[in-house]
Rosetta silent file (secondary structure, phi, psi, omega in degrees, C-alpha in Angstrom):
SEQUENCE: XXXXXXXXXXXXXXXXXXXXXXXXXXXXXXXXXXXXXXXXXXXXXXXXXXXXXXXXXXXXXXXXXXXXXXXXXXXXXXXXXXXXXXXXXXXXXXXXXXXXXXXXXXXXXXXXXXXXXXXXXXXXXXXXXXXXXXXXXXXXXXXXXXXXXXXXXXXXX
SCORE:     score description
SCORE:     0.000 S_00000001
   1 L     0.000  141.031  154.570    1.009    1.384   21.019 S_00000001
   2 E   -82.595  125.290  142.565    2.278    1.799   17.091 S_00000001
   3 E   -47.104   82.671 -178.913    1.102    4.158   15.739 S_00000001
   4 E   -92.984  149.533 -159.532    0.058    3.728   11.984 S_00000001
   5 E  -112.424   85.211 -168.300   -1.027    6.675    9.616 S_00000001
   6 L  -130.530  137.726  178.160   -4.138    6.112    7.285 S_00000001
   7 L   -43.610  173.460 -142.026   -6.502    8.396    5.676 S_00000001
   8 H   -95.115  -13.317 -169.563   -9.524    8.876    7.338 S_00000001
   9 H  -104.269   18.106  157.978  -11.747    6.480    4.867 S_00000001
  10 H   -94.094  -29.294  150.982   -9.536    3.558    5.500 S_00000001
  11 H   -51.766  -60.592 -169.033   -9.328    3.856    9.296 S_00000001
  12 L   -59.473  -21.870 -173.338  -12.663    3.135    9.639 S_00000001
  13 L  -104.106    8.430  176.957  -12.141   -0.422    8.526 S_00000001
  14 L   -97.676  -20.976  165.227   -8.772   -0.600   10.148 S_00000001
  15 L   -34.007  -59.110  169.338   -9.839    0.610   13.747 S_00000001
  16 L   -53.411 -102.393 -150.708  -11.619   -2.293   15.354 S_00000001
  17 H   -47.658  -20.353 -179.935   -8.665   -5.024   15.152 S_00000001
  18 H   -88.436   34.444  160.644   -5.654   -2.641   15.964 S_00000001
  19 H  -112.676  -14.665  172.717   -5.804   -2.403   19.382 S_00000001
  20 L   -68.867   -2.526 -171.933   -5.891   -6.384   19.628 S_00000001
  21 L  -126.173   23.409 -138.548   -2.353   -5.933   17.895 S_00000001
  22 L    -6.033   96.296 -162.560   -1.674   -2.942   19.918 S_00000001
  23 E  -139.134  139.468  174.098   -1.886   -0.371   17.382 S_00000001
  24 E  -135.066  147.976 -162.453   -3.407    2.709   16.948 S_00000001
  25 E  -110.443  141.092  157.092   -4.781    3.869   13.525 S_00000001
  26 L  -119.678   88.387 -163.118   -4.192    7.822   12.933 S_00000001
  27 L   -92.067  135.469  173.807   -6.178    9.008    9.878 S_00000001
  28 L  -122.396  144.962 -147.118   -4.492   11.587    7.991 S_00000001
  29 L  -124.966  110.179 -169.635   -6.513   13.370    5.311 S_00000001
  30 L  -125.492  156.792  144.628   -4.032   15.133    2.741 S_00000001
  31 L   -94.553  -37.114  176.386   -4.594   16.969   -0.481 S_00000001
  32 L  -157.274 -178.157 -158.459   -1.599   17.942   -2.231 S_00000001
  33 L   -56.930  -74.336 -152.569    2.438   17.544   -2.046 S_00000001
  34 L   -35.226  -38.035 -173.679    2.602   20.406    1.100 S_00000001
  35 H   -75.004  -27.402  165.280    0.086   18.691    3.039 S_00000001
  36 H   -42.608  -84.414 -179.204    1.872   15.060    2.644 S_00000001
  37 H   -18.443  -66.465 -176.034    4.761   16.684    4.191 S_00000001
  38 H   -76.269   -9.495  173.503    3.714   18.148    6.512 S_00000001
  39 H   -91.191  -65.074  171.354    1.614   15.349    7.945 S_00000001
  40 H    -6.174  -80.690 -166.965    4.481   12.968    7.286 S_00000001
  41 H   -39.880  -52.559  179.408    6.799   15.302    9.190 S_00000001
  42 H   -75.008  -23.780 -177.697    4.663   15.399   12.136 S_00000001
  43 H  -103.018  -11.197  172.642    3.553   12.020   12.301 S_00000001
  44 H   -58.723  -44.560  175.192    7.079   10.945   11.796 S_00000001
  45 L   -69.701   -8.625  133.914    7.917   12.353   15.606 S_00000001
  46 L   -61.888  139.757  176.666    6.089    9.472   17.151 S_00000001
  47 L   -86.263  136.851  167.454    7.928    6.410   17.810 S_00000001
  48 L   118.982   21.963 -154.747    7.468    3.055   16.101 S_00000001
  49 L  -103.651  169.581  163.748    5.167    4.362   13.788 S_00000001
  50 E  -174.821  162.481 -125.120    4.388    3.611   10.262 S_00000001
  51 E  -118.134  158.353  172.408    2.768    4.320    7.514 S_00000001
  52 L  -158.578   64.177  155.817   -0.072    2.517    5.328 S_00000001
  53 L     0.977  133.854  142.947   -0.894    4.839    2.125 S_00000001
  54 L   -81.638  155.172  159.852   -4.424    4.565    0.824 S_00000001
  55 L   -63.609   87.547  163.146   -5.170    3.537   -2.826 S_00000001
  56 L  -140.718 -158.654  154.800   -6.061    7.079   -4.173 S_00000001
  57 H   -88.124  -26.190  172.972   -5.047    9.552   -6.752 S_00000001
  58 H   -33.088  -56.236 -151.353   -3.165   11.804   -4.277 S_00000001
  59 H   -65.459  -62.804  169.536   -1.493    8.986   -3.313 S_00000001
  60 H   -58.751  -20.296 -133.085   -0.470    7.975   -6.891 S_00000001
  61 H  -126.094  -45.503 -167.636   -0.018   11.508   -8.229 S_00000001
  62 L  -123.755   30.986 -178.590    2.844   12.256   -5.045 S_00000001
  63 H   -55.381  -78.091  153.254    4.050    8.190   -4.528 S_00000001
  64 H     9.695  -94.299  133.389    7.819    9.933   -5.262 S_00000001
  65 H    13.766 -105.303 -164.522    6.941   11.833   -2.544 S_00000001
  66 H   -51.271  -45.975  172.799    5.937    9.891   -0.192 S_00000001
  67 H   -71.319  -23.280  165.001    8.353    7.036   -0.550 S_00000001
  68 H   -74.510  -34.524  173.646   11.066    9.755   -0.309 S_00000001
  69 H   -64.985  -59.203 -171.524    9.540   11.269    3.043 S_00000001
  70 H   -46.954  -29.297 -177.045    9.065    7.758    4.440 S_00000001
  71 H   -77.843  -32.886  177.557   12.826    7.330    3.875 S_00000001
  72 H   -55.222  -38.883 -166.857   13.838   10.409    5.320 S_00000001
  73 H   -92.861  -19.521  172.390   11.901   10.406    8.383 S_00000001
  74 H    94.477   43.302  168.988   12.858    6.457    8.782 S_00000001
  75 L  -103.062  109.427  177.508    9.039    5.394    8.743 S_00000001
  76 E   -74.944  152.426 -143.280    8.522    1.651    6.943 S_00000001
  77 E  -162.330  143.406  168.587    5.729    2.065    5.180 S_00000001
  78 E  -111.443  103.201  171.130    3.216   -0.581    3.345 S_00000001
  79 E  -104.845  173.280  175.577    1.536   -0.033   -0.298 S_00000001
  80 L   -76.476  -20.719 -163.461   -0.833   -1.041   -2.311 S_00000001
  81 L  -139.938  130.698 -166.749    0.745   -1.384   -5.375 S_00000001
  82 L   -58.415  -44.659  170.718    4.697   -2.560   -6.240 S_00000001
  83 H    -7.660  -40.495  155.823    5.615    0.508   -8.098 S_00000001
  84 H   -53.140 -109.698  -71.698    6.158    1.716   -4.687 S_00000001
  85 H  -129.075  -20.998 -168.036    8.359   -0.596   -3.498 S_00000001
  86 H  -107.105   -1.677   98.987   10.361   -0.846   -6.925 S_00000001
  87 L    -2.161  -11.263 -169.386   10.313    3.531   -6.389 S_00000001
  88 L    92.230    8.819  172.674   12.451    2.522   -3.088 S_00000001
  89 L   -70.013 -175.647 -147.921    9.488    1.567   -0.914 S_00000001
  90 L  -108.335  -86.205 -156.779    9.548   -0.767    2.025 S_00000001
  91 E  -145.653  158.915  116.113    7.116   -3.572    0.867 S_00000001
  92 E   -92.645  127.306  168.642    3.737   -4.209   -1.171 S_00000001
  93 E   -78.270   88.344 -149.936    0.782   -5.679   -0.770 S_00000001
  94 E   167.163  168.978  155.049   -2.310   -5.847   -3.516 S_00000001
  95 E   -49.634  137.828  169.836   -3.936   -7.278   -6.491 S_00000001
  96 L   -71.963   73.915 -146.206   -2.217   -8.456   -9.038 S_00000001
  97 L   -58.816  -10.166 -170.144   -3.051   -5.954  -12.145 S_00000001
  98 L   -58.943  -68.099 -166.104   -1.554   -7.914  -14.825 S_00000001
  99 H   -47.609  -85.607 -152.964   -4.215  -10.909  -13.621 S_00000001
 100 H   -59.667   32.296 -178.152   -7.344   -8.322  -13.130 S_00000001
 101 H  -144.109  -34.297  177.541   -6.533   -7.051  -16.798 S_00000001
 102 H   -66.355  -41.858  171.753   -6.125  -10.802  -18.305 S_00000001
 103 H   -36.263  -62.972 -154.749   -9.279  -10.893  -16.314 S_00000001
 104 H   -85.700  -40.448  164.473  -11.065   -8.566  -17.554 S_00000001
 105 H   -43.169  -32.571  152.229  -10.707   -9.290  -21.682 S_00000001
 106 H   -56.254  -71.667  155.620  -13.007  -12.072  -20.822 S_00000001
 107 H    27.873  -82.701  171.360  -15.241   -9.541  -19.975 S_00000001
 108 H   -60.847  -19.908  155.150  -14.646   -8.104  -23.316 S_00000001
 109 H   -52.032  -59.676  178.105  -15.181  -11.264  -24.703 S_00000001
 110 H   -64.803  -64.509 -177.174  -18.701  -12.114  -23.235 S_00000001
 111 H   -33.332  -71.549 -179.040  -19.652   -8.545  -24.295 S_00000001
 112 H   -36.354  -34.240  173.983  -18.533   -8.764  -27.698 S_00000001
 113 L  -112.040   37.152  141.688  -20.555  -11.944  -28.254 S_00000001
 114 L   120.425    6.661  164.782  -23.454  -10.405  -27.143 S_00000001
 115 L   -80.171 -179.528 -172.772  -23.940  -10.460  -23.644 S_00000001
 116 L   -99.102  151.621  178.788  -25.467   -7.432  -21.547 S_00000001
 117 L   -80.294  -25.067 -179.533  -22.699   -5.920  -19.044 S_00000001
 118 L   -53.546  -38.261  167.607  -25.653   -5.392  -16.278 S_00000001
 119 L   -68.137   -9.899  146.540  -25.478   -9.150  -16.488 S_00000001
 120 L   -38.933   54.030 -156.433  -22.365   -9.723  -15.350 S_00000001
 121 L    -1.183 -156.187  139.562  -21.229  -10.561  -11.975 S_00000001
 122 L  -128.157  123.592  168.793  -18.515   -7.878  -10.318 S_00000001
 123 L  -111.680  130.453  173.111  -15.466   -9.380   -9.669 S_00000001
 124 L   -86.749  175.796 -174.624  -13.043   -8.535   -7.051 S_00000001
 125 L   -68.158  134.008 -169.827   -8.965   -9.367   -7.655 S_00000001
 126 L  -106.023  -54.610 -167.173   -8.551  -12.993   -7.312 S_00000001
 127 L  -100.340  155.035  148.728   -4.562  -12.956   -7.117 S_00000001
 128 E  -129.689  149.960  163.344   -2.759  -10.620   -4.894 S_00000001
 129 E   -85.559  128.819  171.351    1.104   -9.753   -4.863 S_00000001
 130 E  -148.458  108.638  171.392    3.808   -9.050   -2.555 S_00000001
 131 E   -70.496   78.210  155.000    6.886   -7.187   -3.282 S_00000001
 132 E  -105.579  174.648 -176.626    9.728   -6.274   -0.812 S_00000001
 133 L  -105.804  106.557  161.977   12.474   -4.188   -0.503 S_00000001
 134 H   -81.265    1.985  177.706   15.611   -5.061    1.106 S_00000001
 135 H   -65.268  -82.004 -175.827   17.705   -2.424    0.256 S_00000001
 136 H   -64.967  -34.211 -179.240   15.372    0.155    2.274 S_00000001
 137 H   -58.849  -37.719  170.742   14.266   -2.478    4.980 S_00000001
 138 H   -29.218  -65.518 -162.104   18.689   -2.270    5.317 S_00000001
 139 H   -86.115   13.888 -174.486   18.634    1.335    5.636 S_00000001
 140 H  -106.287  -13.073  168.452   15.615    1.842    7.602 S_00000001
 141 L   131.279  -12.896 -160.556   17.316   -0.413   10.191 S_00000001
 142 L  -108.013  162.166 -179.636   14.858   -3.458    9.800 S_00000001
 143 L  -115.032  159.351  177.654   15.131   -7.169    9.010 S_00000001
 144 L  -142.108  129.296 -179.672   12.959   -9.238    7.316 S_00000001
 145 L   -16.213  161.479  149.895   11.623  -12.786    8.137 S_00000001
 146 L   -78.112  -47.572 -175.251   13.237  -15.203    5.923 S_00000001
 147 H   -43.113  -54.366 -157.356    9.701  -16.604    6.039 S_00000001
 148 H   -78.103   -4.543 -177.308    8.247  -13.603    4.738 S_00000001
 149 H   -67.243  -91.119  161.213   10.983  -13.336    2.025 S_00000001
 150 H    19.931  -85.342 -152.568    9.707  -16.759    1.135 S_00000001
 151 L   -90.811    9.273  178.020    6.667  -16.054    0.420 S_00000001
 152 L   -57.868  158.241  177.931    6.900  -12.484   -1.618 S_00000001
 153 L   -81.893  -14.985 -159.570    6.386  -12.421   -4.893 S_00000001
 154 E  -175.814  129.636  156.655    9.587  -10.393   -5.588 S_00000001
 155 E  -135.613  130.992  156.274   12.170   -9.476   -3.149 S_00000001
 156 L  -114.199  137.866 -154.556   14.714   -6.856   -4.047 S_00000001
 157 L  -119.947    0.000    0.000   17.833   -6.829   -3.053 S_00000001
């Protein structure tokens, strides 16, 4: 089994399917820069493993961090957001924020001419994005589909 490394409120929806992919989800529950480390560091001495960030503020607050640990310890690692990946991260995955911000000034729009916001639907991200890097998959040792090149939104190389 790979081992992949996700905080603990992200596991739960990642649990069920990764043993059909043999995978095992490890949630790691961090606070600050020391604790990143050291959970890195440690989860870095299994093999194959790799990382999948949650969307938090930790996460955003020590990204630097993190994408520097992943390179050190040689872990490829999957975000949420490209910032990562143009930081020296492996690849991203996510909504597209420009589009959920074009989005949302209609929003501001309906409001403005007088609707109520309780009336409003909730919308989730309609577009998502994907950004890799080959420059770190190079140094972490890994190749990447051509396919999957393909279909990124960005590749940097």
């Amino acid at each position: 089994m790979k081992p992949v490394a996700l905080p603990p409120g992200r596991a739960r929806l990642s649990t069920k399917p990764a043993p059909s992919v043999r995978m095992e989800v490890i949630p790691v529950n961090v606070r600050d820069a020391g604790e990143i480390e050291r959970a890195i560091a440690d989860f870095a001495r299994s093999p194959n493993g790799g990382l999948i960030p949650a969307s938090s503020a930790v996460a955003l607050r020590h990204r630097d961090l993190i994408v520097t640990l992943a390179a050190r310890h040689k872990l490829p690692a999957i975000y949420w957001e490209r910032f990562f990946v143009t930081g020296g991260g492996l690849i991203s995955y996510g909504p597209d924020l420009i589009d959920n911000y074009r989005r949302a000034a209609g929003y501001v729009d309906r409001i403005l001419k007088g609707e109520k916001p309780a009336d409003l639907p909730v919308q989730t991200p309609t577009k998502y994005e994907m950004v890799i890097n080959l420059k770190t998959a190079k140094a972490l040792g890994l190749s990447v589909p051509l396919i999957l090149q393909q279909r990124a939104d960005e590749v940097i190389e």
